[in-house]
N, C-alpha and C positions, 0 to 999 in steps of 0.2 A: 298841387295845381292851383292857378291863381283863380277867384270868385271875380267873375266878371258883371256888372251891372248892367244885365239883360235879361230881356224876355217881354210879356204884354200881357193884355186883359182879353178878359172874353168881351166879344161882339156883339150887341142884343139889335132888333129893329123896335119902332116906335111902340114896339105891344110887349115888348120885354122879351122877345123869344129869340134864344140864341142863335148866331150867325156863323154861316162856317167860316174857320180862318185858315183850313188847306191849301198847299201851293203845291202847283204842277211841277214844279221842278228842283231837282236838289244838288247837292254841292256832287262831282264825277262819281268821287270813289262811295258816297254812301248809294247814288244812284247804283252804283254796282253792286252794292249787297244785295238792296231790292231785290234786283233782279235774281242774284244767287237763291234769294228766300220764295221766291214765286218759282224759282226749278226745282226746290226741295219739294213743295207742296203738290205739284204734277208730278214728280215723279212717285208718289206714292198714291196721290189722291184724283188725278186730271181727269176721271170720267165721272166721279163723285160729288168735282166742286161746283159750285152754283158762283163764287164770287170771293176775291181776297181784299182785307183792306186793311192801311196803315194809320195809327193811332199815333196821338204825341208830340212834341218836339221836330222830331224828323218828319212828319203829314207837315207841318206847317213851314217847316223850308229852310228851319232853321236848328240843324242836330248841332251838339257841339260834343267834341272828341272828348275822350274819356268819361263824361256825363250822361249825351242821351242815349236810347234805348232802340232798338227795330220792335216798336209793337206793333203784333200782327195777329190776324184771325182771319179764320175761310167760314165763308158759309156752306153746308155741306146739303144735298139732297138725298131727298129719301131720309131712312133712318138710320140715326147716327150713332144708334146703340153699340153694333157688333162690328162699328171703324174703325182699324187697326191706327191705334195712336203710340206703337212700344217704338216708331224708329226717329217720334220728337227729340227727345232728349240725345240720340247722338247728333242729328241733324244739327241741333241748338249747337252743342260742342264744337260740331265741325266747323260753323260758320262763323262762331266767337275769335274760333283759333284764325280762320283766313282773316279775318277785318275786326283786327283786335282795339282799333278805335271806337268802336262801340263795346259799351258796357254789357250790352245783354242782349240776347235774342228771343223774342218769343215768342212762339206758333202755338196756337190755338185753333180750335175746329169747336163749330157751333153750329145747330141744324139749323140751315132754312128757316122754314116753319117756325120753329121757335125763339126764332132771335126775335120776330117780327111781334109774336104773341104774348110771349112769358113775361111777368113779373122780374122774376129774377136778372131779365137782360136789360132794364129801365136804365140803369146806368153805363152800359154798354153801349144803348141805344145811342144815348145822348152825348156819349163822347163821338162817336162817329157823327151823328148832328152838329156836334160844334167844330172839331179839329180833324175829323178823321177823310179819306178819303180813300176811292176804291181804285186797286192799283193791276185787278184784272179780276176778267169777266161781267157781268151786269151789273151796275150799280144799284143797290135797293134803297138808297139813302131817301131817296124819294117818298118813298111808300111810308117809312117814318114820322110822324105825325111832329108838328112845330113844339117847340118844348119851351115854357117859360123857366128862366135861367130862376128866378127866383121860387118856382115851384119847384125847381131839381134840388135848390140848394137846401130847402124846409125839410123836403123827404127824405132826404141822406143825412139830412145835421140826428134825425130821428133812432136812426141804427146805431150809431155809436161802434159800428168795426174797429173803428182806429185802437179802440179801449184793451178789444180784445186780439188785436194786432198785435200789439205792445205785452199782451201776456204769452201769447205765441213765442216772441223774438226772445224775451230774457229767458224762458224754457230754453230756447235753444242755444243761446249763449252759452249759459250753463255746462250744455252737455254736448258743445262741439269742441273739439278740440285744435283743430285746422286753424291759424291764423288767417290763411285766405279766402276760407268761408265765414269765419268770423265777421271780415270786413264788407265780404258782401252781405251777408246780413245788418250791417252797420248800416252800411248803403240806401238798403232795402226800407228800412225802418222808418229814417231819419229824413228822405223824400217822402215817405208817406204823412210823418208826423207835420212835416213843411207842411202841405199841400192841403193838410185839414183847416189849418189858420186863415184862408179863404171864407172856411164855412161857417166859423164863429163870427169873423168881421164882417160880413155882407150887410147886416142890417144897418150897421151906421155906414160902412163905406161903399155901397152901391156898384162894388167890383169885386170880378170872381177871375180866376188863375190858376192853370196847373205848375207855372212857370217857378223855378226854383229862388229866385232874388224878388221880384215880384212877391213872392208868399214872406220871405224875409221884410219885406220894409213893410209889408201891412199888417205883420207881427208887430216888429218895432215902434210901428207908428200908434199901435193899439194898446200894446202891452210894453209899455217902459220899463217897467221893473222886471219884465222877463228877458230885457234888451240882449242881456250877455250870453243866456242862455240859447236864442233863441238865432246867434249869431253863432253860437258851437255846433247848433242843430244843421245851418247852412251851410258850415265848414267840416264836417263830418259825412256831410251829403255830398260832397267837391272829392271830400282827400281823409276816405274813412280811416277807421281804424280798428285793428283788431282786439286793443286791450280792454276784456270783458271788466274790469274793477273799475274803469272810467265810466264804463256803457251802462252794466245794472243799473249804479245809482241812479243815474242821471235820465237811464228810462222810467224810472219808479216815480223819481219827481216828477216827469211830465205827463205821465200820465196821470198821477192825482190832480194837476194843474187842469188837463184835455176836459177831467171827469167833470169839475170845476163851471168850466166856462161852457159845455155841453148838454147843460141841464136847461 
C-alpha cells in the first residue's frame, strides 16, 4: 500500500487546552459500519447503555482503507461487573469480515460512573476530548473537564507502556506461529511505536498527533540518524509484515532507543 502524506496536529485554545477535531460526517460505506457497530451494541446491551462513542481517524472524517480502525466504546449504567462481554470477539470477527476495509474493529464497554471518575480512564478521557465524538445516546463529553494538551503529554511521557508494549509483542512473536497474526501484531506495535514520537518531541516542537505521517516527519525531523529506521517503522505500519527475524531485532533496537529518549 502506498504512504500517503497526511493527516494534522492537535488543536489547543489560547490556554493550551485541547480542541475537538470530530466531524459529523463520513465517507458512505464507513458511515455504514457505524452504523452496523451501534446494532451490535443494542442488540446485546440497549437497556444497559448510557452512550456510544467513536475514537481516531474515522471521528475525525477522515478513515483511510486498509489503515484506520473503528474505535469504539459504550458507556454502560449501573454495574459493569457481571456484563456479559463473551459475544465481543465474534461480533468484532463478524464485522471485520463484512467491511474488510477496515483494519480493526473495536468495542469496548466502560461503566458510566467510572469513565467520568477513575484515574485509569485520564487518557481515555482525553482522547474523546480531543477527537472523539458520540455517535448515540447522551453525550457526556461535556461533563469532561478542559485538558491542557501539554499536561496530558508530561503524564503519559511518565508511564513509559510503550517500553513494556514492545516486551509484550516480541513474547508474542516468538511464540505465534500464524503469519497473519504475525502481521497484525506488526501492525499493532509499530503504530503504537509511531504515535509515542509525539511525546518525546513536544517540548521543542510545540505539536502533538496521533496521525501516522505526521508522527513520521516529527521523528525525522528530530531524530536524523534514526531517519531510516524510523521510515521502516512507517512502512511496516502501511504494509506489515510477518517475518519475526526482521521484527525482534529491530523491536529490541527501538526500544532501547524509546528507553533512551524517555528518561
Amino acid at each position: 500500500m502506498k504512504i500517503l502524506p497526511i493527516g494534522s496536529y492537535y488543536l489547543t485554545n489560547q490556554h493550551g487546552c485541547v480542541q475537538n477535531t470530530s466531524a459529523n460526517k463520513l465517507p458512505l460505506k464507513w458511515e455504514k459500519g457505524l452504523t452496523a457497530i451501534i446494532k451490535e451494541y443494542n442488540r446485546h446491551l440497549e437497556k444497559k447503555i448510557h452512550s456510544i462513542y467513536l475514537r481516531g481517524s474515522v471521528a475525525n472524517g477522515k478513515p483511510i482503507d486498509g489503515i484506520s480502525d473503528f474505535d469504539t466504546f459504550a458507556l454502560v449504567k449501573g454495574n459493569i461487573t457481571n456484563t456479559d462481554r463473551k459475544w465481543i470477539p465474534n461480533a468484532e470477527k463478524k464485522l471485520r469480515k463484512r467491511f474488510p476495509f477496515a483494519t480493526k474493529f473495536e468495542i469496548l464497554l466502560y461503566s458510566y460512573r467510572d469513565f467520568l471518575n477513575l484515574e485509569k480512564f485520564y487518557t481515555a478521557r482525553f482522547l474523546l476530548k480531543a477527537s472523539g465524538r458520540c455517535i448515540y445516546g447522551k453525550d457526556i463529553s461535556k461533563k469532561i473537564k478542559k485538558i491542557k494538551l501539554a499536561t496530558y503529554i508530561k503524564k503519559i511521557r511518565k508511564n513509559n507502556v510503550i517500553l513494556t508494549s514492545i516486551d509484550k509483542t516480541i513474547f508474542q512473536l516468538k511464540n505465534t506461529a500464524s503469519p497473519t497474526i504475525r502481521k497484525e501484531i506488526c501492525q499493532w506495535i509499530t503504530k503504537r511505536i509511531l504515535r509515542t514520537i509525539p511525546y518525546i518531541t513536544f517540548e521543542t516542537e510545540k505539536q502533538f498527533t496521533r496521525d501516522l505521517f505526521p508522527c513520521y516527519a516529527l521523528g525525522v525531523k528530530c531524530f536524523s540518524k534514526q531517519k531510516q529506521k524510523i521510515r521502516q517503522l512507517l512502512n511496516w505500519a502501511v504494509n506489515p509484515t510477518p517475518n519475526k527475524k526482521r521484527l525482534i531485532p529491530f523491536l529490541v533496537h527501538f526500544r532501547k532507543w524509546l528507553a533512551r529518549q524517555l528518561k
